[in-house]
FIROTOR-110036 format. One record per residue (C-alpha): residue in three letters; x negated, y, z. Coordinates in steps of 0.2 Angstrom, whole numbers, padded with zeros to 4 digits, always signed. Layout:
! residues N
AlaXYZ
...
This chain:
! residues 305
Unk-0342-0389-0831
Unk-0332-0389-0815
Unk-0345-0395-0804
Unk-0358-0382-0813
Unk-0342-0368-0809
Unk-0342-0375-0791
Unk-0357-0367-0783
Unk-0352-0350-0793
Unk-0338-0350-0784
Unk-0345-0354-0766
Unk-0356-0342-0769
Unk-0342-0329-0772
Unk-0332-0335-0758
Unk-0349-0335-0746
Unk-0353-0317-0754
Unk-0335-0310-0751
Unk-0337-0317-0733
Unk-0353-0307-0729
Unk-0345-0292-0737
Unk-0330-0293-0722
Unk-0344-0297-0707
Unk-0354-0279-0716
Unk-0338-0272-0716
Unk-0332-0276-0698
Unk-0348-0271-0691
Unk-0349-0255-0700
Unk-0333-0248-0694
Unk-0341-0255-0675
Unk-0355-0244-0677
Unk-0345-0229-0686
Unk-0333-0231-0671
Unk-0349-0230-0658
Unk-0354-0215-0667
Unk-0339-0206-0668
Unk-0335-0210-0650
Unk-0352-0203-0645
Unk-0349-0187-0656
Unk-0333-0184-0647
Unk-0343-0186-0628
Unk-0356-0175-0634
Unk-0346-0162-0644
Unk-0341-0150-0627
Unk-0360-0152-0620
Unk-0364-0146-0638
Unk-0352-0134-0641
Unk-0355-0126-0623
Unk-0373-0125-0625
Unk-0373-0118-0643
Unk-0357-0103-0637
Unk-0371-0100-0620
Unk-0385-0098-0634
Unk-0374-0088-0646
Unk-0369-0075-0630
Unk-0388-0075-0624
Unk-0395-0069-0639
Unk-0382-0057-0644
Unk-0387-0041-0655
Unk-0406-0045-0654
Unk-0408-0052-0637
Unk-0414-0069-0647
Unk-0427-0061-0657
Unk-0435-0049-0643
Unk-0435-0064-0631
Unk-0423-0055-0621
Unk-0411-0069-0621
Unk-0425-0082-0614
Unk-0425-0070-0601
Unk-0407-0072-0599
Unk-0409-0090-0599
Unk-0422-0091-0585
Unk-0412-0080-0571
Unk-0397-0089-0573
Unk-0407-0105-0571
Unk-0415-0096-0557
Unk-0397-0090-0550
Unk-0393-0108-0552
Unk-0407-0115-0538
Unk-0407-0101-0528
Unk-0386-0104-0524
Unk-0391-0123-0522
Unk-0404-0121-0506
Unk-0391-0106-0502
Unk-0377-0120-0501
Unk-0388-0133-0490
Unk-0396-0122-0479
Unk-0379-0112-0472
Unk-0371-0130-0471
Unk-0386-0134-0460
Unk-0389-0118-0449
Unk-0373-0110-0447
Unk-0358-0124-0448
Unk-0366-0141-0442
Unk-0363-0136-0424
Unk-0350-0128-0414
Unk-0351-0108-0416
Unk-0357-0107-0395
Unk-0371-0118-0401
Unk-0376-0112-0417
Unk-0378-0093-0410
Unk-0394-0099-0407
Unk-0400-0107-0420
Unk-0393-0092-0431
Unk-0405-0082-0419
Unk-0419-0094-0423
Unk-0419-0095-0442
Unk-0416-0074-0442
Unk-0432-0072-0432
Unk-0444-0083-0438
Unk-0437-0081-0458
Unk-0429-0065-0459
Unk-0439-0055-0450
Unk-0459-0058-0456
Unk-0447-0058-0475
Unk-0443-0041-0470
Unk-0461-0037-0467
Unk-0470-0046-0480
Unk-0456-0039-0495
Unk-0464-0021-0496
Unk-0481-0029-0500
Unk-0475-0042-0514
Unk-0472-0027-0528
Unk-0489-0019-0526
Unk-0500-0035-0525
Unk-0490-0042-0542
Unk-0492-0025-0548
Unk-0512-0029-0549
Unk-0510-0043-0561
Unk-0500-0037-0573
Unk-0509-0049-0587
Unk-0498-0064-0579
Unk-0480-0062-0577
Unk-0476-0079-0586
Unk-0488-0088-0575
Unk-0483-0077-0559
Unk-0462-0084-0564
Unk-0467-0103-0564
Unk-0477-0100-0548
Unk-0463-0095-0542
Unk-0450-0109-0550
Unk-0464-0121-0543
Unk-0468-0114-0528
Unk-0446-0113-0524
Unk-0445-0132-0532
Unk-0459-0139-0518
Unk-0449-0131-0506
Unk-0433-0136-0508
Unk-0442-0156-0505
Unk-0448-0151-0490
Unk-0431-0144-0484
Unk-0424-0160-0491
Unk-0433-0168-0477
Unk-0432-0156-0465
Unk-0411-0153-0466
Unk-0409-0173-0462
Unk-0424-0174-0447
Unk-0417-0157-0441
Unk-0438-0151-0439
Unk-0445-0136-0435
Unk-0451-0135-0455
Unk-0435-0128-0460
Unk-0438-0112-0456
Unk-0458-0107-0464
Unk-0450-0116-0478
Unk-0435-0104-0480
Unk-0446-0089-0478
Unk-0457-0096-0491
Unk-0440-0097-0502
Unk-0436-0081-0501
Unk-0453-0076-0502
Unk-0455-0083-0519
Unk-0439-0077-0526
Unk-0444-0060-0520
Unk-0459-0061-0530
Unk-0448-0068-0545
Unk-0438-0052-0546
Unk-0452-0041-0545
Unk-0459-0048-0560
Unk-0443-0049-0570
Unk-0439-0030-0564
Unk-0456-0029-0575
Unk-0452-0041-0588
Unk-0436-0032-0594
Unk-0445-0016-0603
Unk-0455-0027-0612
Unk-0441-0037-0622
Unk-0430-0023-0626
Unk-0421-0028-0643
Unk-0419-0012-0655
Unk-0405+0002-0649
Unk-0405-0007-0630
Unk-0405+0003-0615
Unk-0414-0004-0601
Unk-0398-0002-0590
Unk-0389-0012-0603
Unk-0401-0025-0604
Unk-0403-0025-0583
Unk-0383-0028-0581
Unk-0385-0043-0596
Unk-0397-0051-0586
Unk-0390-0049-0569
Unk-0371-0053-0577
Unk-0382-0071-0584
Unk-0387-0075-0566
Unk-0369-0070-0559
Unk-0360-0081-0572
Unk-0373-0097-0566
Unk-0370-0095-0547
Unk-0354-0097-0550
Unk-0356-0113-0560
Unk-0368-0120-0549
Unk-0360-0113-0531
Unk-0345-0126-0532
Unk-0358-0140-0540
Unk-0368-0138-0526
Unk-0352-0141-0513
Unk-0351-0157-0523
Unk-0367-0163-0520
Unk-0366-0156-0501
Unk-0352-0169-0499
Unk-0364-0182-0506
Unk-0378-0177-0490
Unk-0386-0163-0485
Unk-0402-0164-0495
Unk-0392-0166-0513
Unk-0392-0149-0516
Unk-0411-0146-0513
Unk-0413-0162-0524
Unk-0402-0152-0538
Unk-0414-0135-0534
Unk-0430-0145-0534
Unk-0422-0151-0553
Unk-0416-0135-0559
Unk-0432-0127-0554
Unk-0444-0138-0561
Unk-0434-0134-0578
Unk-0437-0115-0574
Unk-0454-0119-0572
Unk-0457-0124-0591
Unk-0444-0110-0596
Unk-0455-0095-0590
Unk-0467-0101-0603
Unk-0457-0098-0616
Unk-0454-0079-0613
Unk-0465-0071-0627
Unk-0483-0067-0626
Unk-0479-0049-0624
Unk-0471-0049-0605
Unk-0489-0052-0599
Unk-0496-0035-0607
Unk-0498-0020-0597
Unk-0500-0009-0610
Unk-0493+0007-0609
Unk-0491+0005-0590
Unk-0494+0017-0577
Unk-0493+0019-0558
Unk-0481+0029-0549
Unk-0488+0041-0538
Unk-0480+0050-0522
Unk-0485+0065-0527
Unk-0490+0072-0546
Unk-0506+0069-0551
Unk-0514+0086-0558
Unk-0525+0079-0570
Unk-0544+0075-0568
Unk-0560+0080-0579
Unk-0562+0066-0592
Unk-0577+0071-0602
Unk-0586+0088-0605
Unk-0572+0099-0608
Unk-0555+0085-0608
Unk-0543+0084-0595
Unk-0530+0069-0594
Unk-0511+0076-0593
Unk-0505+0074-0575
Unk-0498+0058-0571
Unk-0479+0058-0563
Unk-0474+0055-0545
Unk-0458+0053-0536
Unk-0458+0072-0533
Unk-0458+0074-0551
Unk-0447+0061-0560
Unk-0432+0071-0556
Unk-0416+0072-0544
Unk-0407+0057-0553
Unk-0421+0044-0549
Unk-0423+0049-0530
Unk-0404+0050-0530
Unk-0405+0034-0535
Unk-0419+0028-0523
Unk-0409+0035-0509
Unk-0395+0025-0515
Unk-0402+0008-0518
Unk-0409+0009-0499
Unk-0394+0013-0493
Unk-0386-0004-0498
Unk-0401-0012-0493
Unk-0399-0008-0476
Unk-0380-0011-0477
Unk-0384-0029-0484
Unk-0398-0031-0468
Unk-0387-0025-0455
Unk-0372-0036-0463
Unk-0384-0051-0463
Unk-0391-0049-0442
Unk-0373-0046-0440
């Protein structure tokens, strides 16, 4: 009887001993778990309060809030190149030195900007059935760039500069659109000013994330911070798709004209009501036309300065 009890009882010892090895290695793996909680908890909790802020009283179900989203990303890349390319022009060399190359990159970038940044509203303006695809061009087009300035910021080549005009070409055309995109994702009782100042506020809030990131990766080399762009827009890229359908219909829509339109036959005895110009809109939209060109030309003197 005691050799039949002997096995019974190695079995017991054996069994409790697999119970302690289970144990040890289920507090290991609970500790893993709990430890990897703990590290993603802030990213979590950050991206969840960002989320929560963004699509606020309706901006989540208008698509207003993707909107938000995809600026400040686009805040985000357009500081990075920002970041390389003054580090590069303006304080790699001496001031006597740089007068010049200051001189260089305002002619052959600023100047045909200036020139081409009329014509980018009205020739978006004729497709107004892709705003979504005319954003990731834009993210694409800005993400492309920003490897070629990679290259171009170490070998110091003359591609620098047709490829910071075609920056800030394509993020011209990237605020068009959105100036366009904003009316369309209006949540209920939103003003367009309000909605306006929310996005704006959304790319404020990610230049300033990004600006001292970028001076991070600036002290890593001078083509870091195009590498972080190139990232960050390539992200933007796939977020423009994710704006609702509705930012790509034109419905509604109609052209401003200088001067009121009276009407035109339309049919045997119908006339269209006359369409409204800038002379007809009223005093506090020209006022503020006048206004809004005033600071442009205070922000181009300040930037030749």
């Amino acid at each position: 009887m005691a050799s039949a009890r002997s096995p019974q009882g190695a079995t017991g010892v054996g069994g409790a001993k697999g119970s302690n090895q289970g144990d040890g290695s289920g507090r290991v793996s609970g500790s893993v778990r709990a430890v990897g909680r703990a590290l993603n908890f802030p990213v979590t909790k950050t991206a969840r309060g960002i989320r929560r802020a963004t699509h606020a009283h309706g901006a989540g179900e208008s698509g207003l809030g993707k909107l938000i989203e995809l600026h400040a990303v686009n805040g985000a890349g357009d500081v990075m190149i920002t970041v390389a390319l003054a580090s590069t022009v303006f304080f790699s060399v001496p001031t006597d030195e740089a007068r010049g190359r200051v001189a260089l990159y305002l002619g052959i970038t600023m100047a045909p900007f200036a020139l081409l940044a009329p014509v980018i509203g009205p020739l978006l303006d004729r497709l107004p059935h892709g705003r979504r695809a005319a954003m990731a061009g834009s993210m694409l087009a800005r993400a492309m760039l920003a490897l070629m300035l990679a290259g171009a910021v170490v070998s110091g080549t003359f591609e620098l500069y047709p490829a910071a005009l075609g920056v800030l070409v394509a993020s011209k055309a990237y605020g068009v659109v959105r100036s366009a995109v904003v009316p369309r994702l209006l949540p209920p009782n939103f003003s367009l000013v309000k909605a306006n100042s929310r996005v704006t506020l959304g790319g404020l809030l990610a230049t300033g994330v990004a600006a001292p990131v970028g001076a991070l990766l600036q002290s890593l080399g001078a083509r870091y911070p195009l590498y972080g762009a190139f990232v960050i827009f390539i992200a933007g890229t796939f977020l423009s798709f994710s704006l609702p359908p509705k930012v790509d219909s034109a419905k509604g829509e109609d052209k401003a004209l200088l001067a009121a339109d009276e009407g035109h036959l339309h049919g045997p005895h119908l006339k269209k009501p006359p369409r409204p110009g800038l002379r007809t809109v009223g005093t506090a939209v020209t006022h503020a036309l006048a206004a809004n060109a005033s600071l442009r030309c205070l922000s181009g003197f300040l930037i030749f300065f």
